[in-house]
N, C-alpha and C positions, 0 to 999 in steps of 0.2 A: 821380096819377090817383085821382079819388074810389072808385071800386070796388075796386081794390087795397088805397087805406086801409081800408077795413072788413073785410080780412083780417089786417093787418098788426098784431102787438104795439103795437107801437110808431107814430106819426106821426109826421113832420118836417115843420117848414113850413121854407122857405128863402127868402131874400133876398140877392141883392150876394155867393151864396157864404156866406154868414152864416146860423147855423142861427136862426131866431127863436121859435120857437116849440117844442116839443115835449109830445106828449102820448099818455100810455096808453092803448091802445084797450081800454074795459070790454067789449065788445059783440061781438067779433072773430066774421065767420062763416066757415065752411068754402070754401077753392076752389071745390070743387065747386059750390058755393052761388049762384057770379061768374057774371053773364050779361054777353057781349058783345057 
């Protein structure tokens, strides 16, 4: 879920079970911050 990502440290992309990607989130904002 894209909104999630932008709280999370971390990113995972995934594929086939297989991690493919990863990457550090610079930009991370607060929970509270998430609209749903």
């Amino acid at each position: 879920n894209a909104d999630i990502a932008r709280m999370a440290e971390r990113i995972l992309w995934m594929q086939d079970g297989q991690i493919t990607r990863e990457e550090e989130n610079a930009t991370r904002i607060a929970a509270e911050a998430l609209s749903w």
